[in-house]
Every structure is written in structure tokens, then in C-alpha cells.
C-alpha positions in Angstrom: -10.1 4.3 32.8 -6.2 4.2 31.3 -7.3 1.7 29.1 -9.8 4.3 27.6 -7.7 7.2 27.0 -5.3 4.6 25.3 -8.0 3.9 23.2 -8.5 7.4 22.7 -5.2 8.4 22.0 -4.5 6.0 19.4 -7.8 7.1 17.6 -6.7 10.6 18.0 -3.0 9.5 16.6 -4.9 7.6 13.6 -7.0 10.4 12.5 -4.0 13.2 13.0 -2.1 10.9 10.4 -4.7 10.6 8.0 -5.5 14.4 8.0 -2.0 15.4 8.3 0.8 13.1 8.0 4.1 13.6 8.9 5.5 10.8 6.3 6.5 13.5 3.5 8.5 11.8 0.5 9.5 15.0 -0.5 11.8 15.5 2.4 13.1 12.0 1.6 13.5 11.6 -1.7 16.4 13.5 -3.6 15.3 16.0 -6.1 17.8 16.0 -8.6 21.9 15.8 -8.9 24.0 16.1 -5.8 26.9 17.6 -4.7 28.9 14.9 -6.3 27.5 15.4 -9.6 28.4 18.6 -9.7 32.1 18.0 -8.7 32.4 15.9 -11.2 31.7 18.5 -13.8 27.7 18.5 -13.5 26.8 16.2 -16.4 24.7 13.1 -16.3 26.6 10.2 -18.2 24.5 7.4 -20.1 20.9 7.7 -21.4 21.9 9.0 -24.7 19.1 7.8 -27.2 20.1 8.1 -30.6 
């Protein structure tokens, strides 16, 4: 019987992450220049194509 609802539970876990999964790059990933860019006067250095 445990070893059924284990079964069941991970199925349910497996199709809650596919539907909705709680893995969200966005949260991770930075989105532009930080604080420290800013202190430093806000301007990217390098990448200047001429």
C-alpha cells in the first residue's frame, strides 16, 4: 500500500512540474546592470563597434 501512494506521489510531482514548474529563469537570471554598475557611474565599458 505505501509503496503505491509513493508511486502516486511521484506521478503527481512529475505532472505538477510539467504543467507548472517551479524552475523560473527569470527569477534567476539578472536582467540587466546591477547596483555596482550604477556606482560606478552607470555605463557599460567595451563593445564599442566602430
Amino acid at each position: 500500500m505505501a509503496a503505491a501512494l509513493d508511486a502516486l506521489a511521484r506521478r503527481f510531482q512529475t505532472m505538477r512540474e510539467f504543467f507548472w514548474p517551479s524552475y523560473r529563469p527569470e527569477r534567476h537570471y539578472m536582467r540587466g546592470p546591477g547596483p555596482a554598475c550604477h556606482r560606478r557611474g552607470g555605463k557599460l565599458s567595451g563593445g564599442d563597434s566602430a
